[in-house]
N, C-alpha and C positions, 0 to 999 in steps of 0.2 A: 446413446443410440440403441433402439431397439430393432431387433432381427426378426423379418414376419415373413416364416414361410406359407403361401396356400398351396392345398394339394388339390382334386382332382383324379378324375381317369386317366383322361388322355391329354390333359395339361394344352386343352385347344379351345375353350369355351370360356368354361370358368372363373377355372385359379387363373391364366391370362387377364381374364378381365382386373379379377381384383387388384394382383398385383401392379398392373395402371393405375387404378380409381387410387391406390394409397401410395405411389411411389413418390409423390411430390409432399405427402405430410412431415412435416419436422420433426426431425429426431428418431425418423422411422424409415429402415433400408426392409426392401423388398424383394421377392424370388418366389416363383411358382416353379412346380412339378406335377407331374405326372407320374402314375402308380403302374400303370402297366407299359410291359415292355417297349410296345410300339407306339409311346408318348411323343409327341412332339420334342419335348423334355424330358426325358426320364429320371425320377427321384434317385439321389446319389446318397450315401450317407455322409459324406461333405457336407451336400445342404441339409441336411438333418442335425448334425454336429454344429451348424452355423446358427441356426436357429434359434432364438429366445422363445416365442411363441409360434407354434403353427396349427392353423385351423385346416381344417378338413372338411369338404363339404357334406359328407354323408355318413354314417354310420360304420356301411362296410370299408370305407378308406381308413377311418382311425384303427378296425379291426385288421386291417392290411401291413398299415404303418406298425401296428404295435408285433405284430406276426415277424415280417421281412428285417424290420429295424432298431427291434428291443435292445440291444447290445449296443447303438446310438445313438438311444433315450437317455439325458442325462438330468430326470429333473424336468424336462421344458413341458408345459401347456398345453394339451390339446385338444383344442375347440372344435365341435362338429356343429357345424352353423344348419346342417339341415337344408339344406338347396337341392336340390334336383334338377338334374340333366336336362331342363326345360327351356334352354336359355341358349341366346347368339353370342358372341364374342360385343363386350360392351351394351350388349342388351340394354337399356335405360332402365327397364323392370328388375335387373337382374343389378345395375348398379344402383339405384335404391337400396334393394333386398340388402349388397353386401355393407354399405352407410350402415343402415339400423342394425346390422348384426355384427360387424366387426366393429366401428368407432369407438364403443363403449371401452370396447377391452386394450387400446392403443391411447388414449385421454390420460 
């Protein structure tokens, strides 16, 4: 079983969606967060410590994650897929987008 955090801002758009689009794939448990305080979810270092791989959509989130939560980084992966705040909850543009950019790395 592998562990796939998505991160996000405010864990309402996003990282929700993805975590849908791949919660039903085999062999793979899923959990989204949120980076800033007033997240729907806010990122815990639990779910960071839980984690096998987690992607981050944007550059300044992994620079956030690496900032706030370096002390529980152990080793794990993290992916900045590059998505921008463009996007609805389940957007169909935006679950495409996350298919071609996460599947590869969860196969």
């Amino acid at each position: 079983m592998k562990n796939v955090l998505f991160i996000c801002s405010a864990n309402r758009l996003r990282s929700p969606t993805a975590e849908h689009v791949f919660a039903n794939m085999p062999n793979v448990e899923t959990d989204s967060a949120g980076l800033k305080s007033s997240a729907d979810v806010a990122l815990s270092s639990e779910q960071v410590k839980w984690a096998d791989i987690i992607f981050v959509m944007e550059k300044r989130h992994r620079a956030k994650l690496s900032q706030k939560y370096r002390k529980h980084l152990n080793g794990q992966r993290v992916i900045v897929l590059g998505i921008p705040d463009d996007y609805d909850y389940m957007d169909p543009d935006l679950v495409k987008l996350l298919q071609v950019k996460v599947r590869p790395y969860l196969r």
